[in-house]
N, C-alpha and C positions, 0 to 999 in steps of 0.2 A: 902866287896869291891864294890864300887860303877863300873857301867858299863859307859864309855865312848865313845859317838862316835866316838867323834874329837879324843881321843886317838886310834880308833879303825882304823879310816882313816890315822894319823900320822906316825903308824908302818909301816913298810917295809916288813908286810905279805902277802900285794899283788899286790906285781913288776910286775905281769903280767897286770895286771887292767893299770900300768901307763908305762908299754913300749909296750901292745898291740895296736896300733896305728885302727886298723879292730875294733877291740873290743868294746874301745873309740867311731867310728863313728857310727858303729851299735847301742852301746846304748845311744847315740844322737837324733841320729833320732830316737829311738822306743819311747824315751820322747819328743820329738818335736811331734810323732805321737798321743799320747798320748794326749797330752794338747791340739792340734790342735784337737780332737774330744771331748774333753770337752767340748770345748770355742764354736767350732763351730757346733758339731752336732743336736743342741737344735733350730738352724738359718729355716729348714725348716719349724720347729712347728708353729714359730712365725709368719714366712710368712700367713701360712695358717694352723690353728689347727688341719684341719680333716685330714690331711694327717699321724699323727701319734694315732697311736688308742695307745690303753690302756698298752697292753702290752709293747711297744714303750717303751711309757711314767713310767712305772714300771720299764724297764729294766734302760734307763736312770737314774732314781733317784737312784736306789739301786747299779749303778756302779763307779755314776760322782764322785764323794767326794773321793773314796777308790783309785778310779784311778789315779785324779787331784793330790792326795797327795804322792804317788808312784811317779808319775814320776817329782816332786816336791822334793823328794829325791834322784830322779834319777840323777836329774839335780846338786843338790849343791853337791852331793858325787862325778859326776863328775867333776865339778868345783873344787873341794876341792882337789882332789889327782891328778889331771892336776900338770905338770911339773913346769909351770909358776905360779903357786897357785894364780890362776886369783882371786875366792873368795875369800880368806882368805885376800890378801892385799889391796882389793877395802872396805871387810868389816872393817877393822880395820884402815881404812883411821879417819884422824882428822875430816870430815866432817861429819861424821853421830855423833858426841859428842852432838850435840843439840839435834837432835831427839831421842838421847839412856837415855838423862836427862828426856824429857818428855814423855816416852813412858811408863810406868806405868801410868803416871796420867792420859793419854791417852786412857789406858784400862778403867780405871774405869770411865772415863767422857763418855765415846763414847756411853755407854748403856741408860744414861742418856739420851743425845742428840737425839740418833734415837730415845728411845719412845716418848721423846717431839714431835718430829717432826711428827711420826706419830698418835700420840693422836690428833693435832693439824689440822691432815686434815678433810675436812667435811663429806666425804665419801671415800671409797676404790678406789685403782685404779686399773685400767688394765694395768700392770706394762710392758711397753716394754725394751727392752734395754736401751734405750736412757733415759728414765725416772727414772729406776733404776739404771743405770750410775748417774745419775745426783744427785739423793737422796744419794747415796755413797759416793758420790766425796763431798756435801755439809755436810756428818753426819763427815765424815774426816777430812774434812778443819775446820768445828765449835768445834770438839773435837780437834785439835790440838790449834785451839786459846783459845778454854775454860783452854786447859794444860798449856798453857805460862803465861794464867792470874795467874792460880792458882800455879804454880811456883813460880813468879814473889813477888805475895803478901804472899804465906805459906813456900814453900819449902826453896824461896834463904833467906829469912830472919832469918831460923832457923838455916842453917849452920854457 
């Protein structure tokens, strides 16, 4: 028997988790706090590198990812078992149909695109935020159009 989340959230084994209203806000914020020190506690390095030494910079890398993704959990199991099942009916809205048609081809175009693009530069960068925002947002938006082309001409043809 397979393990399910969504059925694990759906049961009604933990009525306290959705009439605890304390409980709820506390683990709100401990995931607000959470990803708010993801996102943001990297901001001084960048300002100025020497201010985080090694150690720093060790503890960082070996906790952001485990962290980021925890309270990434934290966040949709709250959402999920929320009263007004804010999740579940924003995800299952009609609008995300296009982007659930292209998101496999998505996967596999997007590996492509980023080494293109970074094969294609002439030398390495010093990658700030705003640089790597920007190379993200551009490897995103070109694998999303690469998905509709390749939709358009392989996928809708064969249905």
């Amino acid at each position: 028997m397979a393990f399910s989340y969504t059925k694990l959230l759906q049961c009604d084994s933990y009525p306290q988790l959705k009439s605890n209203k304390k409980l709820r806000i506390a683990l709100y914020l401990l995931t607000l706090t959470l990803l708010g020190y993801v996102t943001l506690a990297p901001y001084p390095a960048q300002v100025d590198p020497m201010k985080w030494s090694n150690f720093h910079n060790a503890i960082f890398i070996c906790l952001s990812r485990p962290l980021f993704i925890v309270a990434l959990m934290l966040l949709m199991s709250l959402l999920y078992t929320s009263e007004q099942a804010l999740l579940y009916r924003m995800l299952s809205h009609e609008v995300w149909l296009p982007m659930a048609r292209l998101s496999y081809a998505v996967y596999l175009i997007f590996p492509i695109v980023s080494a293109t693009l970074l094969s294609a530069m002439p030398s390495s960068l010093q990658l700030s935020y705003y640089v790597m925002f920007g190379l993200l947002s551009y490897c995103i938006v070109s694998s999303f159009a690469a998905a509709f082309i390749v939709y358009i001409l392989l996928e809708n043809p064969i249905r």
